[in-house]
Backbone bond lengths (Angstrom), bond angles and torsions (degrees), N, CA, C in turn:
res aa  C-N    CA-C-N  psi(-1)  N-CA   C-N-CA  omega(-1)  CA-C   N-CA-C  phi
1 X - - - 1.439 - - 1.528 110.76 -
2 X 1.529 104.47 -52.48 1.876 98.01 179.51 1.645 90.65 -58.64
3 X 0.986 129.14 -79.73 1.594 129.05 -149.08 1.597 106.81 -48.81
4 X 1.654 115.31 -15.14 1.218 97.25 165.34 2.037 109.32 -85.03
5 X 0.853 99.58 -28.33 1.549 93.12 -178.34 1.459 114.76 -76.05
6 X 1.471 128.74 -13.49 1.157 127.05 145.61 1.610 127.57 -42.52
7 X 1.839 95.96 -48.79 1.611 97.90 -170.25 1.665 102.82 -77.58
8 X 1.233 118.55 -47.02 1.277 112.76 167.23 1.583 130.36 -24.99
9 X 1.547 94.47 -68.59 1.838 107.64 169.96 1.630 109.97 -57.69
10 X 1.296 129.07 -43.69 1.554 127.05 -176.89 1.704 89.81 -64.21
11 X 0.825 130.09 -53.60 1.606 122.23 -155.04 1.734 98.22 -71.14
12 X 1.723 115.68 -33.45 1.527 114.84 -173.58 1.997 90.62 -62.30
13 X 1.239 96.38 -54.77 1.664 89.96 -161.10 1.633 110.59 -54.14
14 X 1.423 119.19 -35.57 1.614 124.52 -174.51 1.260 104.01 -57.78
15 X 1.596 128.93 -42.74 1.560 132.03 -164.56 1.472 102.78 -78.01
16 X 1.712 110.87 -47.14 1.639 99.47 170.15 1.310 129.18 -52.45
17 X 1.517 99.15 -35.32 1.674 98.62 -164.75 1.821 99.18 -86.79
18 X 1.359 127.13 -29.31 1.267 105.70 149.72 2.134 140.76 -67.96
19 X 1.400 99.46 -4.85 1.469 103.57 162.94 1.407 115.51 -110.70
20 X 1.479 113.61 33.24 1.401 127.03 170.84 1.941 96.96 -99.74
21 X 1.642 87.74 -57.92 1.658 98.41 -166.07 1.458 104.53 -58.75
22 X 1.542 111.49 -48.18 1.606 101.37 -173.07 1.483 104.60 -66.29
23 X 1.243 142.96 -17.71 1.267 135.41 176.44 1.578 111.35 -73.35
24 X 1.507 113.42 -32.93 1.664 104.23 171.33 1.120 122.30 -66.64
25 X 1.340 95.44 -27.23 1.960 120.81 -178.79 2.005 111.78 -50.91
26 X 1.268 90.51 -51.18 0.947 96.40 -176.87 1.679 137.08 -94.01
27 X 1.704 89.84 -13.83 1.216 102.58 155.58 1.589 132.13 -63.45
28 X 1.662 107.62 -52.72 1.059 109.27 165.31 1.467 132.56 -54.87
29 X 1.811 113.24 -20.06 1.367 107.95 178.64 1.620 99.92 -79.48
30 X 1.013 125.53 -3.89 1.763 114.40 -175.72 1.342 107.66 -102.98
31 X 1.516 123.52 138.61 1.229 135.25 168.80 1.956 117.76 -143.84
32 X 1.150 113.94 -170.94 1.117 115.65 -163.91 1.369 95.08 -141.73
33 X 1.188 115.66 139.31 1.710 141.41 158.09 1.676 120.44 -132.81
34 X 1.250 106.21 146.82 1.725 127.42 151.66 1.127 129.33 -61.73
35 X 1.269 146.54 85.80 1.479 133.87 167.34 1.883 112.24 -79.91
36 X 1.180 112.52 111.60 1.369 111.14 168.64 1.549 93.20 -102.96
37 X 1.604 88.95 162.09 1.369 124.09 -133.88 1.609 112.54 -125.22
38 X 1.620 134.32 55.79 1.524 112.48 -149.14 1.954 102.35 -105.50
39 X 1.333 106.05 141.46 1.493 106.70 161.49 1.688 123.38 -95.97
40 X 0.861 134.83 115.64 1.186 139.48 -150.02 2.221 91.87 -101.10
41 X 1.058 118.11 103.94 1.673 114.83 165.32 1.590 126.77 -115.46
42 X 1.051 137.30 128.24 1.513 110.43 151.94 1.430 138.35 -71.25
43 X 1.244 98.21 -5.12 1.781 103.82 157.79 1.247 115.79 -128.04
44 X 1.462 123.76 169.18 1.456 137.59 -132.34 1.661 97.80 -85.65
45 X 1.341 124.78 124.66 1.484 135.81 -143.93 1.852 96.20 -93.43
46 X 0.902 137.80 74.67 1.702 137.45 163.37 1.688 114.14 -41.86
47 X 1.233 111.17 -51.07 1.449 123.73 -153.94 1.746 93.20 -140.78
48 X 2.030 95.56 147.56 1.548 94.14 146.15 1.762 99.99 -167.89
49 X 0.926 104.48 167.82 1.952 114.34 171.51 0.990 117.13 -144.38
50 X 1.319 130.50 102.72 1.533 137.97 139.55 1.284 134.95 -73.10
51 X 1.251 118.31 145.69 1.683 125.62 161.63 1.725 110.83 -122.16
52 X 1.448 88.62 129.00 1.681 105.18 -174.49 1.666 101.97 -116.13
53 X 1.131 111.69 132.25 1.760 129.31 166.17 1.017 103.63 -128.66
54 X 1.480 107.97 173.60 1.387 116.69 153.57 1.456 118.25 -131.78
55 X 1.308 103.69 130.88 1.770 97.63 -155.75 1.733 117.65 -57.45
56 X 1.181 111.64 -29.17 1.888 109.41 -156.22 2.053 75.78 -94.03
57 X 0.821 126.72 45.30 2.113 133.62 168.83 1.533 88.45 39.68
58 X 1.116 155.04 68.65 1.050 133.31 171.62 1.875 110.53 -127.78
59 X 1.248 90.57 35.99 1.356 101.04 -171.40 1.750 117.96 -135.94
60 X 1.230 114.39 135.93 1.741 112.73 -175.79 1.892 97.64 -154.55
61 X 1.717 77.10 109.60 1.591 97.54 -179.65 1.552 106.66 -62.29
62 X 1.451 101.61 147.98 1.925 105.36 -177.82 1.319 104.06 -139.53
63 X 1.521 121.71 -8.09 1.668 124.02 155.57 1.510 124.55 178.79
64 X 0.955 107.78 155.82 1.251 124.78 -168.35 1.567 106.90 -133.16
65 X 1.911 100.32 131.41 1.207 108.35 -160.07 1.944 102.64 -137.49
66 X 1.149 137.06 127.58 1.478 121.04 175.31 1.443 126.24 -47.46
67 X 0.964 100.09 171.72 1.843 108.95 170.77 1.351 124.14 -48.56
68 X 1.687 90.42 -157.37 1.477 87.65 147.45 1.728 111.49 -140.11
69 X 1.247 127.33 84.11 1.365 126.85 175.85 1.776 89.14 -147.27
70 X 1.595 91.07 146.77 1.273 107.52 174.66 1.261 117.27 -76.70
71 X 1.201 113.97 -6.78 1.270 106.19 164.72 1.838 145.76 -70.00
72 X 1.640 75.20 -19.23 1.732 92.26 170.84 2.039 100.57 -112.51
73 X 0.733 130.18 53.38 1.211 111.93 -152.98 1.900 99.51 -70.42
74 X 1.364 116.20 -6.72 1.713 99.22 -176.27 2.396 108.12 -103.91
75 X 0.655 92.83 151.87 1.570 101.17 177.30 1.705 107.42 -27.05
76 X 0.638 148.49 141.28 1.561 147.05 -156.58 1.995 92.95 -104.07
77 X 1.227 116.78 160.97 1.553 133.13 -170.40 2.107 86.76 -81.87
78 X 1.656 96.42 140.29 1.140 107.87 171.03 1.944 95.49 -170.46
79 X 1.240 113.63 177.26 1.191 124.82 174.11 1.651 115.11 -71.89
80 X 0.853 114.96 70.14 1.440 119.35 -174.56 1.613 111.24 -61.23
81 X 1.169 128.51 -35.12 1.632 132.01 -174.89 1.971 96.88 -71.19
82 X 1.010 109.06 -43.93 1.388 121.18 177.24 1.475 110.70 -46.90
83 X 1.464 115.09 -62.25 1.658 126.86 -165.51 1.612 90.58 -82.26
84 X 1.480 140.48 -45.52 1.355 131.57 -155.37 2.212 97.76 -75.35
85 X 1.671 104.39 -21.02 1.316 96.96 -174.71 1.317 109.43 -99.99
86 X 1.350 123.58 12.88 1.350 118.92 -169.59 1.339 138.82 84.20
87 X 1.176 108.78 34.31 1.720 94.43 -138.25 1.954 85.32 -152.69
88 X 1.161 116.35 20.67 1.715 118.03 -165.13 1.554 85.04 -107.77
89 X 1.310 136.22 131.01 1.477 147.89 -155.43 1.659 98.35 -132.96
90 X 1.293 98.92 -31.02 2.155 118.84 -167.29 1.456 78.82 -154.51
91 X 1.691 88.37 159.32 1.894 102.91 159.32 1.513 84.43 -129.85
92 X 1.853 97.96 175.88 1.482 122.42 135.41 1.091 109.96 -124.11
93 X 1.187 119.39 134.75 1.490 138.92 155.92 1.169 124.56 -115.82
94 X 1.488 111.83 129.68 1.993 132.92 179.99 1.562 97.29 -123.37
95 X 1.300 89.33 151.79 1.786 114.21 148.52 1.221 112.41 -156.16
96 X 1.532 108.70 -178.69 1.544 105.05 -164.09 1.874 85.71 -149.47
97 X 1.253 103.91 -171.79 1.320 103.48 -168.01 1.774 106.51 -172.97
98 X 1.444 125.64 110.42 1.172 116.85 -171.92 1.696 102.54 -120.13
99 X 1.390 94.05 45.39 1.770 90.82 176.43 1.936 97.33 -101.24
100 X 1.522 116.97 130.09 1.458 123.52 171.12 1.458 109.42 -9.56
101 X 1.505 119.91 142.71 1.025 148.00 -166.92 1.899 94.16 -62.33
102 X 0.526 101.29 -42.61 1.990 102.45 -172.14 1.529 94.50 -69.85
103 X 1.464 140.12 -53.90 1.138 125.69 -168.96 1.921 109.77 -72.62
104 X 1.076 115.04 11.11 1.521 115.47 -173.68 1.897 110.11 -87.89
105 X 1.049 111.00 134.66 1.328 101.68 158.97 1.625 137.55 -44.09
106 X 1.253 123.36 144.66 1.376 120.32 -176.69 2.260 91.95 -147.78
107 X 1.302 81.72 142.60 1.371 80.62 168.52 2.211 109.00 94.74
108 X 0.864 86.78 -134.10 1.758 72.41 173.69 1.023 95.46 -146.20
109 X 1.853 99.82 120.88 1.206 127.85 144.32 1.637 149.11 -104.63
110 X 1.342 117.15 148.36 1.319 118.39 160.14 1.597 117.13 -43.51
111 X 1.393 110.83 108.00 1.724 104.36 176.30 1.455 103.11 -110.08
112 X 1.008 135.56 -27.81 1.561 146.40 -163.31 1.720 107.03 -149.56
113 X 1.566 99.46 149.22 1.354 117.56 159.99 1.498 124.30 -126.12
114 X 1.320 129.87 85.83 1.295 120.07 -164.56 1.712 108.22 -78.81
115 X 1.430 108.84 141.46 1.633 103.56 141.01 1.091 140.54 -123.51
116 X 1.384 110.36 155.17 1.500 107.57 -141.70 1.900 101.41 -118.62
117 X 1.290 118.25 147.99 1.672 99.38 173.65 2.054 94.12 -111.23
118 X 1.268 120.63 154.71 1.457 108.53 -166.93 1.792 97.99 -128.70
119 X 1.035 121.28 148.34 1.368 119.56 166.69 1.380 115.38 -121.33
120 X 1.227 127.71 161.75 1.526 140.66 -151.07 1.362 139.29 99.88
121 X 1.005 129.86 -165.47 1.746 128.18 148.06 1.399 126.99 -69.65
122 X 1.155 115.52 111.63 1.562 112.69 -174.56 1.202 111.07 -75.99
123 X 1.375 131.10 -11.50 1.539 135.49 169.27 2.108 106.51 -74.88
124 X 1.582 102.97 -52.70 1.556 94.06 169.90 1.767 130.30 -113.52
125 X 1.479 113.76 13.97 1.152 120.75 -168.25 1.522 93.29 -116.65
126 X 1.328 125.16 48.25 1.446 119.59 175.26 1.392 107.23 -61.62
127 X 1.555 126.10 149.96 1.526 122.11 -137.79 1.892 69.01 -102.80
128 X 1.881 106.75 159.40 1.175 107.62 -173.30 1.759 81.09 -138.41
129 X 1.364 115.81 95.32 1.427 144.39 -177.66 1.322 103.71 -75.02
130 X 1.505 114.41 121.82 1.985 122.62 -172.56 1.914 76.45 -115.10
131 X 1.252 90.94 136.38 1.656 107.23 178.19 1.279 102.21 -133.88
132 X 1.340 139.58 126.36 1.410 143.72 149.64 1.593 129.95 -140.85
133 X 1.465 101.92 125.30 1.826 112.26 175.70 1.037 124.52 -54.09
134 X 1.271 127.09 98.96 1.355 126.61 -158.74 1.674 102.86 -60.96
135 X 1.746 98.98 -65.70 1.699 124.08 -177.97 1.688 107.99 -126.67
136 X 0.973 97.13 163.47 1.680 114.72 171.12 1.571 118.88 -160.97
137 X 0.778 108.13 141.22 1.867 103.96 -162.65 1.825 109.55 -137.72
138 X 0.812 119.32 167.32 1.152 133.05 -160.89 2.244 96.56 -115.78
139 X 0.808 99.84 159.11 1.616 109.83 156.99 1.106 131.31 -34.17
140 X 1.519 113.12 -71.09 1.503 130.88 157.37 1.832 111.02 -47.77
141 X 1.343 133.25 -11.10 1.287 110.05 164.82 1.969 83.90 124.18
142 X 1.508 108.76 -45.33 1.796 99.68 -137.91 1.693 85.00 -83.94
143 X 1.467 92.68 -171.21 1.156 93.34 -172.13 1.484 129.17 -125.13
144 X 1.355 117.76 149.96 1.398 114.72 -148.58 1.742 119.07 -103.85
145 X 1.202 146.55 -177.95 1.362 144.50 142.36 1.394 114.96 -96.26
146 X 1.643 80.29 125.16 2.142 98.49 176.09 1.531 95.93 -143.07
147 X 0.630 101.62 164.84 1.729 119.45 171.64 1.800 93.41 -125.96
148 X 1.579 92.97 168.66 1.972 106.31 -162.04 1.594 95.83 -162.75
149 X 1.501 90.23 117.66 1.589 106.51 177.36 1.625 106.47 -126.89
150 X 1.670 114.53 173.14 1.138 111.48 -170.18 1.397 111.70 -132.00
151 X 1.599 143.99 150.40 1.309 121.68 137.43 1.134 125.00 -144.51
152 X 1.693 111.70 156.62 1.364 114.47 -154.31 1.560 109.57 -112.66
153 X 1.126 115.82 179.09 1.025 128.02 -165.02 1.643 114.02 -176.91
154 X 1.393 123.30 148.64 1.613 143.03 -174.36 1.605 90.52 -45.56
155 X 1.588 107.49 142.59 1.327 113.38 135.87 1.117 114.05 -120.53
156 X 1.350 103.68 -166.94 1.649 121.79 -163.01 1.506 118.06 -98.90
């Protein structure tokens, strides 16, 4: 009877102390980054839409926050039920902006700040981020040429 409650207790402690390790395991493969978000125009930026992934899936958006121009001053439209349940793999994000043509950005701006949660090795699973402008629009409605780059940086 003791020697069975020995094997019992040795086997409780072996399973904990292996769902200790896989829990560091996996802690350490998860981290967090910033993707900012800039549209670069020579005329005054009304509108834009991007979709951001990251190709090797190792990415699950957890928020999305605007720029910095007063012209967008509220959080830009994205799938919010998606990112709040876990379950956002890529986003798209738009905004639009109907403040006078002079208060609009020109040149390159901050339109978005994504954050991102990442899984893997952060020493060899460096995240390999596919970024593309869907639209960009002008004031008048039509539509314009910008190019849209990103950069990231640690979160917390």
């Amino acid at each position: 009877m003791r020697a069975r409650s020995l094997a019992v207790l040795t086997l409780a402690l072996v399973a904990f102390a292996a769902s200790v390790e896989l829990f560091a395991q996996q802690a350490a493969a998860t981290r967090f980054a910033v993707v900012d978000v800039y549209v670069d125009s020579s005329v005054p930026l009304a509108a834009w839409q991007f979709e951001l992934r990251e190709r090797n899936g190792g990415m699950q958006v957890v928020g999305v926050e605007n720029g910095d121009s007063r012209a967008y001053p509220d959080a830009p439209y994205f799938d919010r039920a998606a990112v709040d349940g876990g379950t956002a793999d890529r986003i798209i994000v738009a905004s639009f902006s109907l403040r006078p043509e002079a208060e609009l950005p020109v040149g390159r701006a901050r339109v978005a700040t994504v954050h991102v949660r990442l899984t893997g090795n952060a020493a060899s699973d460096y995240p390999d981020y596919e970024l593309q402008l869907v639209a960009a629009g002008a004031a008048d409605g039509k539509p314009i040429d910008a190019t849209i780059s990103l950069d990231t940086r640690a979160g917390r």
